[in-house]
N, C-alpha and C positions, 0 to 999 in steps of 0.2 A: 328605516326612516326614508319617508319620501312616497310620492313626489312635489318637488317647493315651487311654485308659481308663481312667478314674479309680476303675472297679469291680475290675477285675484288678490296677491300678496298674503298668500295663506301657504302652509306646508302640512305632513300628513307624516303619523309615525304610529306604528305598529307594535303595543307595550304590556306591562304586565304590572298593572296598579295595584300595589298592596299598604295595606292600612290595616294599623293592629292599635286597638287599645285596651284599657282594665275595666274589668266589672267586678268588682266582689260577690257581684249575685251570685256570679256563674261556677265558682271558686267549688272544688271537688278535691275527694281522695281517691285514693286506687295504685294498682299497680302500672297503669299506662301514665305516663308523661304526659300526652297530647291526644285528645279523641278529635276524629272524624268527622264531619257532624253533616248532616246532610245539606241540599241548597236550603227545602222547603222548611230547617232552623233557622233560615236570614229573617224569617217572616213571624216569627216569636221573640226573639231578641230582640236589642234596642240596637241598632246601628248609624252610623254618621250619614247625613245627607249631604256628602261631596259634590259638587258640579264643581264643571271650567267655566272661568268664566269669559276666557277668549275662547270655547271651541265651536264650532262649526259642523256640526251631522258628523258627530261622535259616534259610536254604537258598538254593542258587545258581541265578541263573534256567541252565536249559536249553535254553531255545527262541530258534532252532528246534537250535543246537549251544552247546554247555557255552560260559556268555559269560567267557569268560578270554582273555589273552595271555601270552605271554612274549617280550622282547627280550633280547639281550645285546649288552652295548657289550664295545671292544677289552681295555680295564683289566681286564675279567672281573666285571665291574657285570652285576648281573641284577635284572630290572624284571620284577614278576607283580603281574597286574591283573587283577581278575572283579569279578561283578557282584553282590550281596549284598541281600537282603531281612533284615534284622533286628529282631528283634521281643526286645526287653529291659526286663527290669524297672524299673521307676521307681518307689522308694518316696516317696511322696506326702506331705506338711504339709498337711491341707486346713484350717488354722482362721483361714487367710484368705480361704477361697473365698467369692464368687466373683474376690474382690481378690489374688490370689495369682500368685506365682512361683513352679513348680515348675523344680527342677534333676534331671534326667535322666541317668544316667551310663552312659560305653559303658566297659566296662573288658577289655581283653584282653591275650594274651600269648603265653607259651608253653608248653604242655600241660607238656613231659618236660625241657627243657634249662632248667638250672639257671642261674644271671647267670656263672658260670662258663664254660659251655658260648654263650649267646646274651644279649645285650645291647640291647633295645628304645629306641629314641628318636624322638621326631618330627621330619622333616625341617626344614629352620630355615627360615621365612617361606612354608612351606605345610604348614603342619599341618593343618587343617580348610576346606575349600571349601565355600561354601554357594552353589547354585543363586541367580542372581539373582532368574530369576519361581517362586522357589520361594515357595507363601500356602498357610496353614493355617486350617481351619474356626473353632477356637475359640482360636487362640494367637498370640503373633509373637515369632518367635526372637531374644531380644534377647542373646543370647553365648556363645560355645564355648570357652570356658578349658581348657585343655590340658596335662598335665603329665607327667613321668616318675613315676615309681613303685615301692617294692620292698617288697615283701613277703615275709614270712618263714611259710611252711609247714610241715609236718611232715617234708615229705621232699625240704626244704635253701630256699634265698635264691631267687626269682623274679627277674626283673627283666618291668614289667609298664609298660603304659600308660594312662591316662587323660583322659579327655576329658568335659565336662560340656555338656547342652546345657540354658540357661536360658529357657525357657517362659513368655510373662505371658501371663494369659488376658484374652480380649475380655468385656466386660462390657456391650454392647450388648445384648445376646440375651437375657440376666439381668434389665435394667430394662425391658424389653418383657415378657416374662412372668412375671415374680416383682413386685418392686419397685413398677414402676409399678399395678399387681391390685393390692397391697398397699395402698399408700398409696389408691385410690381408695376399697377397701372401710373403713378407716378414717374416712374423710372423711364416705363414706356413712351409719355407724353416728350420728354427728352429728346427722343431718336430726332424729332424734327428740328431741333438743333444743328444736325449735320444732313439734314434735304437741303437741297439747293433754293434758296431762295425766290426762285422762279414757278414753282412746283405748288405754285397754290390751292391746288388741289387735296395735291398728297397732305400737306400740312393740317391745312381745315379738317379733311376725312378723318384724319389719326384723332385731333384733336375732340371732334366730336364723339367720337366712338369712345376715348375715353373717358370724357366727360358724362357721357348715358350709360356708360359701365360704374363708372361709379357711384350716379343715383341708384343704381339699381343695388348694389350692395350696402348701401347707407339704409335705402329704403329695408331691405331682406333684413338685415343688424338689428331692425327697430321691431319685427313681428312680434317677437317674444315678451315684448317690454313693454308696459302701461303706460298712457300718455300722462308722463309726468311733467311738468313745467318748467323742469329745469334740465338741463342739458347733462349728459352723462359725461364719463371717460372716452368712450367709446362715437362718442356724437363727437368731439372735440377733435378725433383724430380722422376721423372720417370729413369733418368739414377742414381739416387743414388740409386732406390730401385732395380735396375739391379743390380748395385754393389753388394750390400748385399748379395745376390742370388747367385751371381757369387764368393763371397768369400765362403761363405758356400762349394761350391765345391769344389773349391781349398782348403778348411779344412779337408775335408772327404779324397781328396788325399791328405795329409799331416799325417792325423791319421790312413791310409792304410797305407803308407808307415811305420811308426812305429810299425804297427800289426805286430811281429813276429810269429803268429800260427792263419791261414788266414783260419782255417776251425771252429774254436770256440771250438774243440774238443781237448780230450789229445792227446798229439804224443808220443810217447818212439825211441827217436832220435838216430842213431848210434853207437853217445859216451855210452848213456845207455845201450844199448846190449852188446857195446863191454867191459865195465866198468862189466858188471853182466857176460856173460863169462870167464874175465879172472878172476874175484873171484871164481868162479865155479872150472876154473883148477888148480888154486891154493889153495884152501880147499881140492881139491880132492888130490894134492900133499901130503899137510899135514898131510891127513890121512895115504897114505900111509906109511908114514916115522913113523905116532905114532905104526899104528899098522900093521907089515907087515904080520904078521900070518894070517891077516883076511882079506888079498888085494881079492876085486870082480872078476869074473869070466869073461873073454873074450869075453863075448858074452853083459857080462852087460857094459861094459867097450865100447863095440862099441854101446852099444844103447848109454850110455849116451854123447860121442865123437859125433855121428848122429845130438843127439836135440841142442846142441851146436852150431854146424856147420849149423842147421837150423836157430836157433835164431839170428845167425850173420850174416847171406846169406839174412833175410827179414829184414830191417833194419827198413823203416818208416811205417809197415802194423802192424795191431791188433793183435795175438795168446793166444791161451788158451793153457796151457799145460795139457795134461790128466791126473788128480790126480790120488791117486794109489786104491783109494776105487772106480775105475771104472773099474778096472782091476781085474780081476778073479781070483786073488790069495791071500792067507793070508797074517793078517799084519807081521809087523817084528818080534814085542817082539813073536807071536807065531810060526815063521819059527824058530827063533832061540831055543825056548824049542822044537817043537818038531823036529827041527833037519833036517827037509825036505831040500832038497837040489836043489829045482824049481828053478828058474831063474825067476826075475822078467820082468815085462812088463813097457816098458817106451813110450811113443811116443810125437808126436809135430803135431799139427795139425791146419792151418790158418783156423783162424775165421769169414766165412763169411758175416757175417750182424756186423755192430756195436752197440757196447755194452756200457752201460753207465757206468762209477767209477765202480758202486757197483756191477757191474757183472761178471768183468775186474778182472780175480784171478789170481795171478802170483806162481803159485808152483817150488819148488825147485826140478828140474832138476837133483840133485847128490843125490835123493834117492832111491837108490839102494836095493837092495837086497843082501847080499849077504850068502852065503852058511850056510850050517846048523851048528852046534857047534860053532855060535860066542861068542865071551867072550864079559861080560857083559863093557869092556872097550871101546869095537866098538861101544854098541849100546851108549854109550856115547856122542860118536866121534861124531854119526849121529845126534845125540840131537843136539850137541854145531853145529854142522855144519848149521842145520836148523836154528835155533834163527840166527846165524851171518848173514844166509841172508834173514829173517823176518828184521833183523835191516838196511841190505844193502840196502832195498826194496826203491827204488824211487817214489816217490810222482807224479803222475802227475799233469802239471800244466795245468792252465785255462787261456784265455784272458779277462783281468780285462778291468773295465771301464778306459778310456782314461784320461788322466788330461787336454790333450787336449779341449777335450770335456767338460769336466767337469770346463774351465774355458770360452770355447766359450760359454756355457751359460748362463754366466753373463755378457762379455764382449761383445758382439753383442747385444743383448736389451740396453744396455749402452751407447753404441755408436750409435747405431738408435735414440734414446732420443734425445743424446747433439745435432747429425745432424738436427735434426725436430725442435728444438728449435730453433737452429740458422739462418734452415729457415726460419721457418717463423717469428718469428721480424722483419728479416731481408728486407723479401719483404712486409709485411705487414707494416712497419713503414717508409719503400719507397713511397707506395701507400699514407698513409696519410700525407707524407711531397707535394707529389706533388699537392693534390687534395686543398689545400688551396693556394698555385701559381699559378691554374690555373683559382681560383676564383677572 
């Protein structure tokens, strides 16, 4: 038997159609039981004019002579037997594929003679013979229910036969290239679960890659199968595990859109500079007012006005301020003993390559230098100035792991579970409610 085509919806079996009825004509004596008789006796005899009347480019083997017999017993019993390639329509259920039971029918009769005329019945305890090492690719023949028949035509009462042949398909071959693909690329869509949020790339890429992997296996699943109108088993699980795929994306945009700092790195944001700024001019007020005898000199007063106006004019870029032990002049405590009355050096200079936390040094801006004989209450001033803004100093922050995330990972294998369950009972205990009704 075979092969069954689920595009034409026709299947093909390879058989041995014999048909015996009585003639009194033919009735004899002798010492033999049963004579031989040749083909060119079909053509003197009266014989039944059988056709199918589902089949399809039927035809009798030939080779290497026409494969028929005929016998005849003494009773006038006549026994015709050939050999039969049949190729018959099978209309098809497919929305349990690939879980399904197809029934198959061979229905024949008799072309011209009316149940008047001819009378059709299956022999009682061999009606349908199945090949023992008879094995089919994608099927196994699990019953040939058999029946009488009559129908009623335009031109008078039939009397007809039928027979069904019940089909379950192997669903081996199904979970090897559909099912099993399926659920892996699924699984896979996951991994971006644990990319770091910042990694918009990595995310998208996976994401699309699995998504065009798995049209193309939905697409491949469909070749074999007829554009039927209604969705199969196999459409069903294939479009849920698009789903999944497809939500996954729509997560990742969801957990972009909440990324507030979309580089993974620290920022030191506008508010910050302008926040450290006007601490800056307001310490530097302070001081003047505690101590005005020791007010800095014109020239330090515009450097440190310059780094200011710098710090606040680059608002979201990196800077390193140049600490004062890279400048060519002495510290304070010794400007102030020995009295020198140099000008210090300040400057502000952007940072071109980025720098990690620990590199990233944020110096105080308002230390000055200023002129020689200061009193020991200034260099105070400068002390408590510094600490206040060591304590000012902003924290940069980080982008932490998502909660998003951190619940799609439980919540999506959870929900793939309950859906895969429900599947299959669902069509799995379909399949074996039908396959005992059909028996």
């Amino acid at each position: 038997m075979g092969p069954i085509s689920e595009i034409d919806m026709t299947y093909s079996m390879d058989c041995y159609f014999r048909q015996q009825w009585i003639d009194p004509r033919l009735t004899f004596h002798g010492n033999k039981e049963t004579l031989a008789l040749s083909i060119s006796m079909l053509e003197k005899i009266w014989k039944p004019d059988t056709y199918f009347y589902n089949g399809k480019q039927s035809y009798l083997h030939t080779i290497t002579t026409p494969n028929k017999f005929v016998r005849l017993f003494q009773n006038g019993t006549v026994l015709y037997s050939s050999r039969l390639t049949i190729k018959a329509a099978c209309p098809m259920n497919l929305q349990n594929f690939p879980m399904d039971i197809q029934r198959c029918p061979l229905k024949f009769g008799s072309f011209g003679y009316t149940i008047r005329d001819v009378r059709y019945r299956w022999k009682r305890g061999r009606q349908v013979d199945t090949a023992d090492d008879m094995k089919l690719s994608q099927f196994d023949l699990v019953a040939t229910p058999a029946r009488n028949q009559t129908d009623f035509l335009k031109s008078g009462e039939y009397s007809m036969l039928l027979v069904q042949f019940h089909l379950q398909r192997h669903m081996g071959n199904f979970l090897i290239q559909v099912y099993g693909p399926c659920i892996l690329l699924v699984v896979l869509s996951w991994v971006s679960f644990w990319l770091n949020r910042e990694a918009t790339a990595d995310r998208v890429s996976l994401g699309i890659m699995t998504m065009l992997t798995m049209t193309f296996l939905g697409l491949e699943a469909r070749t074999d199968l007829p554009k039927v109108p209604y969705p199969t088993a196999l459409d069903f699980f294939v479009f849920m595990s698009f789903g999944f795929i497809f939500a996954t994306i729509i997560q990742f945009a969801v957990v972009h859109y909440f990324t507030k700092y979309g580089s993974g790195e620290c920022y030191f944001g506008q508010d910050m500079m302008s926040d450290s700024s006007s601490s800056d001019e307001e310490d530097a007020k302070s001081i003047d007012q505690k101590s005005p005898t020791t007010r800095p000199s014109s020239h330090q007063q515009s450097c440190y006005q310059s780094a200011s106006y710098s710090v606040s004019s680059y608002d979201s870029r990196y800077f390193e301020v140049i600490p004062l032990s890279e400048c060519a002049v002495p510290s304070i405590r010794s400007l102030s003993k020995s009295g020198s009355t140099q000008s210090a050096c300040c400057g502000l200079k952007p940072q071109p390559r980025k720098k990690s936390l620990d590199e990233v040094t944020v110096y105080s801006s308002s230390s000055s230098r200023y002129r020689g004989n200061s009193s020991d209450q200034s260099l105070r001033n400068l002390e408590r100035h510094e600490s206040r803004h060591k304590k000012r100093r902003h924290t940069p922050r980080f982008n932490s792991v998502s909660k998003i995330d951190r619940i799609s990972r439980v919540v999506f294998p959870i929900c793939f579970l309950i859906i895969n369950i429900i599947y299959w009972y669902l069509y799995l205990y379909r399949s074996e409610r039908i396959a005992p009704a059909d028996s």
